[in-house]
C-alpha positions as CSV (number, residue, x, y, z in Angstrom):
1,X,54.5,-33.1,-101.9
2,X,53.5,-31.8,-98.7
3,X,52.0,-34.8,-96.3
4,X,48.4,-34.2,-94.7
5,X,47.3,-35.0,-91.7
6,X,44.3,-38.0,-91.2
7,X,43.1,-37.5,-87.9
8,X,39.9,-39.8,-86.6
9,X,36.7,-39.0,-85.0
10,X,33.9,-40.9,-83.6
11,X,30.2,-40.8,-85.6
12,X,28.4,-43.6,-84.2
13,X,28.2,-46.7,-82.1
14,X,32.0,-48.8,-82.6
15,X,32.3,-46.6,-85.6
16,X,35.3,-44.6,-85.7
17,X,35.7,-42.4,-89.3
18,X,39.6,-41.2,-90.3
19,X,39.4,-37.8,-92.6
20,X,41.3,-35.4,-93.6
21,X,39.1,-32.5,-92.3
22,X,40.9,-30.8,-89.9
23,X,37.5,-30.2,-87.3
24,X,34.9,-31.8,-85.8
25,X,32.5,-29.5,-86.8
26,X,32.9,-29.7,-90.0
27,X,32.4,-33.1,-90.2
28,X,29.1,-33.9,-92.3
29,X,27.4,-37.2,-90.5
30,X,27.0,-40.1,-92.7
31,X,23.9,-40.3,-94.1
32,X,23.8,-44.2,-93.1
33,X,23.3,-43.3,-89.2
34,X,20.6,-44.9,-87.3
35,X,18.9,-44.1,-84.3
36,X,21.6,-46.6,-82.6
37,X,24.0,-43.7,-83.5
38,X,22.2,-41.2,-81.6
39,X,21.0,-43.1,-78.5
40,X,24.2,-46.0,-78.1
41,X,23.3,-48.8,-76.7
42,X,25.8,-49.4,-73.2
43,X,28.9,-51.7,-73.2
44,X,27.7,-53.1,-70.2
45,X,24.2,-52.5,-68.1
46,X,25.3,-52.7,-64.1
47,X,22.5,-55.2,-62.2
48,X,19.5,-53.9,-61.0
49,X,19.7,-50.7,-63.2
50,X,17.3,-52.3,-66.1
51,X,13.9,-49.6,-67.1
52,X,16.7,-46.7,-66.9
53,X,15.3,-44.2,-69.2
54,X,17.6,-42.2,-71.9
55,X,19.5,-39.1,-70.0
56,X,19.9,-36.0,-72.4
57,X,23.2,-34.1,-71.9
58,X,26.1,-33.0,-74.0
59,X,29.2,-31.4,-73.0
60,X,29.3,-27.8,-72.0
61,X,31.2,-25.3,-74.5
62,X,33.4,-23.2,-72.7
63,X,35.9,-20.1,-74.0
64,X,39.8,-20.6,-72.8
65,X,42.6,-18.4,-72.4
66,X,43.3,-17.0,-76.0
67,X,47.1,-18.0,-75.5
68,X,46.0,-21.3,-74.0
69,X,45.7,-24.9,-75.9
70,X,42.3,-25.6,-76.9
71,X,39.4,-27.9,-77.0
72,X,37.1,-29.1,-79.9
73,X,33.5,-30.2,-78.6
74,X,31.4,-31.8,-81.5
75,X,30.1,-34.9,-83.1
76,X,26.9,-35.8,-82.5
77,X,24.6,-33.8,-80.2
78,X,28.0,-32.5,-78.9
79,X,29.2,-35.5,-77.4
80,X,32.7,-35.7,-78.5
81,X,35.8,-33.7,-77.2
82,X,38.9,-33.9,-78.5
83,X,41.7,-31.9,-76.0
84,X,44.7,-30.2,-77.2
85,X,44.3,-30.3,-80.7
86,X,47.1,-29.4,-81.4
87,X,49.7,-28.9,-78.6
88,X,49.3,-29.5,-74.8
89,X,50.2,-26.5,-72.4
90,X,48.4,-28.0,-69.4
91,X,45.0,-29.8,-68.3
92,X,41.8,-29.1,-69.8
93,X,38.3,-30.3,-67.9
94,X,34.7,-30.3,-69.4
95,X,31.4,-30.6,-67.7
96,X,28.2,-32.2,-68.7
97,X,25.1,-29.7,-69.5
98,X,23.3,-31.5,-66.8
99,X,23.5,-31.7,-63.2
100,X,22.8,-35.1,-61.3
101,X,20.0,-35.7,-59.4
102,X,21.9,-36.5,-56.1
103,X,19.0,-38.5,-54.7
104,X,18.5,-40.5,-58.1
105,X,20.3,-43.2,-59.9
106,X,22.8,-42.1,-63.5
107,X,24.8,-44.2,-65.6
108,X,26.9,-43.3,-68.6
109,X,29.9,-44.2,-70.3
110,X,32.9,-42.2,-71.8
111,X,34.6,-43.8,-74.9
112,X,38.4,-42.8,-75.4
113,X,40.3,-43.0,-78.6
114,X,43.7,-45.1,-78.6
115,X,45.7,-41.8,-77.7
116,X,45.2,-42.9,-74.1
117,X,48.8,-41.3,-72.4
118,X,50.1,-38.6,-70.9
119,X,50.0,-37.4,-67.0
120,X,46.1,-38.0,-66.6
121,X,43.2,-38.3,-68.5
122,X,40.4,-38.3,-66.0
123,X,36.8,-39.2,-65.9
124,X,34.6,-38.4,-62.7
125,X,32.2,-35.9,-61.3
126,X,32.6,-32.0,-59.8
127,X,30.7,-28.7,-59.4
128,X,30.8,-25.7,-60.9
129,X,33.6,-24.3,-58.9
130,X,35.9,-27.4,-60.3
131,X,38.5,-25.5,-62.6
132,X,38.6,-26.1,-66.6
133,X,42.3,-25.1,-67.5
134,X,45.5,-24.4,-65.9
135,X,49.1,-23.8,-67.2
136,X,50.2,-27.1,-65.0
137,X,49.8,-30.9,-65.8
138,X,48.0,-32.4,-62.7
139,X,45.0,-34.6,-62.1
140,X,42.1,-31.5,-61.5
141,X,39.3,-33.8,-60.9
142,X,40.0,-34.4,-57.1
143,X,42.3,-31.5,-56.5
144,X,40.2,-30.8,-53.8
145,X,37.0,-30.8,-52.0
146,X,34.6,-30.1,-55.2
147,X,35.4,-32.7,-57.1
148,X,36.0,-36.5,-57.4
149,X,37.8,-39.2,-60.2
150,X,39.6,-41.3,-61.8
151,X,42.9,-41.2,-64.0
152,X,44.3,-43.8,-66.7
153,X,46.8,-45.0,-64.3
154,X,44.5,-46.3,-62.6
155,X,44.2,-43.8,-59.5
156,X,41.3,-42.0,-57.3
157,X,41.3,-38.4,-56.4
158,X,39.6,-36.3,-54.2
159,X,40.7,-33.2,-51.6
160,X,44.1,-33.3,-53.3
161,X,44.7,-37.3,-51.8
162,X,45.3,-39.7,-54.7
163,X,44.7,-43.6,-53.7
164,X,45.4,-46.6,-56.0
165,X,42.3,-48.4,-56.8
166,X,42.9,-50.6,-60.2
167,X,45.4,-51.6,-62.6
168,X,46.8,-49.2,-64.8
169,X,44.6,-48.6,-68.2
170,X,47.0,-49.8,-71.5
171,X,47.8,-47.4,-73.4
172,X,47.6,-46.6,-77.1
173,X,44.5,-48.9,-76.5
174,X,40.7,-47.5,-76.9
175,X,38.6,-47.9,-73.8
176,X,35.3,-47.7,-72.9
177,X,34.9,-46.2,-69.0
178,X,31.6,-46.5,-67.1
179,X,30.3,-44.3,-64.6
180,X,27.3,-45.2,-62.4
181,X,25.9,-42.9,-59.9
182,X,23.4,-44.4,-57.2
183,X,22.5,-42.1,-54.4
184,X,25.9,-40.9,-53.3
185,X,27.8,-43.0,-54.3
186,X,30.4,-43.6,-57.4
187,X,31.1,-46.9,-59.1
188,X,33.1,-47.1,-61.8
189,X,33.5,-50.2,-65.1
190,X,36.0,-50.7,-67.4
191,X,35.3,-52.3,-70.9
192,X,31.8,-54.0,-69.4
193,X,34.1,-54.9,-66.4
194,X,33.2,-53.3,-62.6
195,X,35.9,-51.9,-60.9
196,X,33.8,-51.4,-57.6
197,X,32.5,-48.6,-55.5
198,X,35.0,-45.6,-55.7
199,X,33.5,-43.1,-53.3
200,X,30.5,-42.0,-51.4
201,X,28.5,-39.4,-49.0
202,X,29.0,-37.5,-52.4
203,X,24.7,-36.5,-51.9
204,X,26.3,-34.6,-48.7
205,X,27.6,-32.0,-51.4
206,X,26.6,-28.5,-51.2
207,X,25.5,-27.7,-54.8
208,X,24.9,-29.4,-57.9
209,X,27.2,-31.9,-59.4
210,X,28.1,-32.6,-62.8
211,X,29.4,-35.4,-65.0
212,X,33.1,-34.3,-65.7
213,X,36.2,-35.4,-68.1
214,X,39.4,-34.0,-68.2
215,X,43.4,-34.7,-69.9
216,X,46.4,-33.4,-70.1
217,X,47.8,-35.1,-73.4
218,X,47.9,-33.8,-76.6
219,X,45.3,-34.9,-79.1
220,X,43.1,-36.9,-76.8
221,X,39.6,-37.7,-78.0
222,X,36.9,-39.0,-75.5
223,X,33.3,-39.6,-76.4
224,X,29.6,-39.8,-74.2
225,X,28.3,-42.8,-75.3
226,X,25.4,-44.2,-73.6
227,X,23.9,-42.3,-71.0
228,X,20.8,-43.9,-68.7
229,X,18.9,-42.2,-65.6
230,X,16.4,-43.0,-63.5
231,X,12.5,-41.8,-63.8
232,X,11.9,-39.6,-61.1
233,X,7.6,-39.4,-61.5
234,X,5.3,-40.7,-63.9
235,X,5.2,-37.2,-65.7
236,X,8.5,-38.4,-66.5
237,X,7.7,-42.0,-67.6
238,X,5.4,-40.5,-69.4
239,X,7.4,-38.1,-71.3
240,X,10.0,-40.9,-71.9
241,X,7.3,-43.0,-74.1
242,X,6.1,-40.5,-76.2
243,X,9.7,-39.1,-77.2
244,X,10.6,-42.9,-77.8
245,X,7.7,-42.7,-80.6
246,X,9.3,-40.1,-82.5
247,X,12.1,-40.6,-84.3
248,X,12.6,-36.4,-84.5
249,X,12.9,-33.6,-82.2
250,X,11.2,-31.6,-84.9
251,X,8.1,-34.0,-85.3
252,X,7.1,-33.3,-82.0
253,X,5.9,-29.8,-83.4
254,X,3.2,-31.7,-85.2
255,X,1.7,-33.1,-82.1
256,X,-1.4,-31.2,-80.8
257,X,-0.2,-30.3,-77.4
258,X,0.7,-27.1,-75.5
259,X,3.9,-25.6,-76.3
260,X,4.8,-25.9,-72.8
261,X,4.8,-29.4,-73.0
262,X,6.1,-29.7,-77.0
263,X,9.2,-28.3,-74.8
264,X,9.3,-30.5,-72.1
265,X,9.3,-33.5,-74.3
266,X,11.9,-31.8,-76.5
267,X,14.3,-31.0,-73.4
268,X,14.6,-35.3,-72.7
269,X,14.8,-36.0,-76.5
270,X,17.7,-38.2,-77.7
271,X,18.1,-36.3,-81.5
């Protein structure tokens, strides 16, 4: 009898569902998801950070190589990437759909399966000139001057220059990495934990930066759990209310309002 492969993909908050289906996107979400699901709730909320509004961003879909290993972006509201689904042939990167608002304040967190190995799984910030694949296993976020982060050993780069900056993350172990953003500069948490400031002057940037994940290893899974921002106007407060009153994107066609501004609420709405 020939064997078939379970493989396991994230559907929810902690919830973590092993199948048979060889895809992400073909993955039908259990009817039993709450609104939890769709907007997690953060591992750990950093101090002075409380009123942070939900930020709405996926990852970005992006066409390799046609000879080159591939990605799988799904889940919900595209928030999961698996890299290398099959083999590895060299590093893979993936950028948010959302720039950061250099002067403002962003928090989210990246979830990683227990396939946490290989020569670097990273998890950091770049523009769009950071590159997405390459035939070579190396730590891309930091290569150089457009682009700064983390690996799982437990190492900062940026310009090329790697410095050691906390313990090594275990392996085989899922991990919950947070990310917070604060004017220019880059913290980053571990399982709730803070690791400290990582690197600043980043609002000096020319161009718009992006939230940014990247690995080397075959199989890899990470997943954008919570995601927080801050207001930047009372239009935007605003907004934030009335999309917390309905539960779907969709309803917000039965409110009597401009289309415009049906739009506008839609663009910052969690499902």
């Amino acid at each position: 009898m020939a064997q078939v492969e379970t493989r396991t993909y994230y559907v929810g908050t902690n919830t973590w569902l092993s199948t048979t289906v060889d895809s992400i996107a073909k993955i039908k979400v259990p009817a039993t998801m709450t609104r939890e699901d769709i907007v997690p709730k953060p591992t750990t909320m950093p101090e002075g950070l409380e009123g942070l509004c939900h930020d709405a961003w996926s990852w970005e879909e992006q066409e390799l190589e046609p000879d080159f290993a591939q990605i799988e972006i799904g889940g919900i509201k595209n928030r999961t990437v698996i890299f290398h689904p099959t083999w590895s042939r060299g590093t893979v990167a993936v950028r948010a759909t959302k720039p950061l608002d250099r002067d403002g304040v962003h928090y989210w967190e990246i979830r990683i399966s227990e396939r946490l190995f290989g020569t670097s799984m990273m998890f950091g910030i770049g523009s769009a000139k950071t590159r997405l694949n390459l035939y070579d296993f190396i730590s891309v976020l930091g290569e150089n001057e457009h682009s700064w982060g983390l690996n799982h050993r437990g190492v900062l780069w940026h310009k090329g220059v790697e410095q050691p900056f906390t313990e090594p993350f275990a392996e085989n172990t899922s991990t919950t990495v947070g990310l917070l953003y604060r004017r220019g500069t880059l913290s980053y948490y571990k399982d709730g934990k803070c690791l400290g400031e990582a690197f600043k002057g980043l609002e000096n940037y020319d161009g718009d930066l992006f939230p940014m994940i990247a690995s080397t290893a075959a199989k890899t899974e990470m997943v954008r759990g919570a995601a927080l921002r801050e207001y930047d106007s009372l239009r935007d407060r605003c907004r934030a209310l009335i999309s917390s009153c309905v539960s779907e994107a969709e309803d917000l066609e039965k409110l009597k309002l401009p289309s415009r501004l049906i739009k506008y609420i839609k663009d910052s709405h969690p499902t």
